[in-house]
C-alpha positions as CSV (number, residue, x, y, z in Angstrom):
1,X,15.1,19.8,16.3
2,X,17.7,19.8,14.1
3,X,19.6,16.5,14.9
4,X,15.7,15.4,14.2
5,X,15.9,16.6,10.9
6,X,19.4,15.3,10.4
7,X,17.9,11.6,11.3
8,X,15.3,11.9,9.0
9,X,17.1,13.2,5.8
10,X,19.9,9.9,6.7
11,X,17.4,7.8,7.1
12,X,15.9,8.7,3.3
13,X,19.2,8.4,1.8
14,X,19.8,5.2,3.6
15,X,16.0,4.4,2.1
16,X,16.3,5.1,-1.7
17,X,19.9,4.1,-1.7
18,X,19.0,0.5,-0.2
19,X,15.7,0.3,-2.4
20,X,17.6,1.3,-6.1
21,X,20.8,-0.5,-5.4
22,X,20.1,-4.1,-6.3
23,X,21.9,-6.3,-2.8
24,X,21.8,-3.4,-0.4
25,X,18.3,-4.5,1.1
26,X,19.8,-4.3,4.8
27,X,20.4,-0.4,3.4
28,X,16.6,0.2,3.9
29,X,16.0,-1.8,6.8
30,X,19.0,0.0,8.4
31,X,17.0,3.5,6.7
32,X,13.3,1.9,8.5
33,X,15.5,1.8,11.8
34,X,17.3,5.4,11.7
35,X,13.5,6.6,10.6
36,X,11.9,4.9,14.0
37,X,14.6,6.0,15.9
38,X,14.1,9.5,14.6
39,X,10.1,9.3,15.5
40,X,10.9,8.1,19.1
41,X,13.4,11.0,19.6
42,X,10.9,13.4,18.5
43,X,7.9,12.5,20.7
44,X,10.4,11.8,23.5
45,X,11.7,15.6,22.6
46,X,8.1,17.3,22.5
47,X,7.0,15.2,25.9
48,X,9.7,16.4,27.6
49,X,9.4,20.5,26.5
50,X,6.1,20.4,27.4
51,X,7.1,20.0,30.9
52,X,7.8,23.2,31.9
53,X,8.4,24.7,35.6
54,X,5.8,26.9,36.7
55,X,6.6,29.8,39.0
56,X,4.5,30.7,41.8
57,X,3.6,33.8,42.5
């Protein structure tokens, strides 16, 4: 969870740095990317918990 976090907090930096900074465009695209990336992790993450081994008894 936390290298989730750590995606989502670049990919805002990478976002308002690329949106104020007149050129740096490709800065929020690459912020978009990093924030998708982050979303697929996070679904892939809480498909494969829920997965768990049951015992038998």
């Amino acid at each position: 969870m936390t290298f989730f976090l750590v995606l989502v907090i670049v990919a805002i930096v990478l976002g308002l740095i690329g949106a104020v900074v007149k050129g740096l465009l490709y800065l929020l695209i690459i912020g978009i990317a990093v924030f998708v990336g982050a979303l697929v992790y996070l679904v892939l993450h809480i498909r494969r918990s829920g997965r768990r081994k049951r015992t038998t008894r």
